[in-house]
C-alpha positions in Angstrom: 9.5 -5.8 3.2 8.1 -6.9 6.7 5.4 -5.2 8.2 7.3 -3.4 11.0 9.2 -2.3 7.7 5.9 -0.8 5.5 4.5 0.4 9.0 8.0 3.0 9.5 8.0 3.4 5.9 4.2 5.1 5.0 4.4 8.1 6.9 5.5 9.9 3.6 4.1 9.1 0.2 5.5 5.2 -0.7 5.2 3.9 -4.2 6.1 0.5 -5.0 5.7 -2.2 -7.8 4.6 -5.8 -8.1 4.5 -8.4 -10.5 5.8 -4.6 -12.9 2.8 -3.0 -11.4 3.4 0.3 -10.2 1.3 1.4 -6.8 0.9 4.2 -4.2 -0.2 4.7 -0.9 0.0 8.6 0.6 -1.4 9.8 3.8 -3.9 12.1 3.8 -5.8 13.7 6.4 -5.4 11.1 8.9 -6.2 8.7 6.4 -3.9 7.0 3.4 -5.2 7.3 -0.3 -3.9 3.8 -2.5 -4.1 2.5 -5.0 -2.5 1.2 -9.1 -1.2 4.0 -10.7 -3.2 6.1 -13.0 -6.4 4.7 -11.4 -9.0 5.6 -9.2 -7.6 5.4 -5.3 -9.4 4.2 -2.1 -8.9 5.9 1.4 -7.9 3.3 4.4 -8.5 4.2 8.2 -4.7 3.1 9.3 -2.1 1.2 8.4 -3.7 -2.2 9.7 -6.5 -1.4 7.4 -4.0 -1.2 4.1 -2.2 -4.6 5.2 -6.1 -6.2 5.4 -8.2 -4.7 2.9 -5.8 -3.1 0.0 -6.0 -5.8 -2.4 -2.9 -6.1 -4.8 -3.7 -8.0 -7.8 -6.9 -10.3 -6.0 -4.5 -10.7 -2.6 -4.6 -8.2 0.3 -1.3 -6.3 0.8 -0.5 -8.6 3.4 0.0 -11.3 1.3 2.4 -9.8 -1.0 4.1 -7.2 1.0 7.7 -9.4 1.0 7.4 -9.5 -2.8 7.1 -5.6 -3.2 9.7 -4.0 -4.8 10.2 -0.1 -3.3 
């Protein structure tokens, strides 16, 4: 997935799975709730904010987000 990609993509809820991790992100109230499934979440300011600060297994999304599987 390239960022232009999860940028068009995360207007809706998205779920997606890496390394068979299963993870969420869903807007909510002009702000987007992630995180692993069946854990705790943490609310992110805007999509730039996911790609730099949503950490996926020790790496921020960023890193991993052509390795995703959606």
């Amino acid at each position: 997935m390239t960022i232009k990609e999860f940028k068009d993509t995360i207007w809706n809820d998205f779920e997606f799975s890496y390394n068979g991790v299963w993870y969420y992100i869903c807007p909510i109230d002009n702000k987007y709730s992630c995180g692993e499934a069946n854990h705790d979440d943490t609310l992110f300011s805007s999509p730039n904010d996911i790609l730099e600060n949503f950490m996926i297994q020790g790496q921020p999304l960023k890193n991993v987000l052509s390795n995703i599987i959606w």
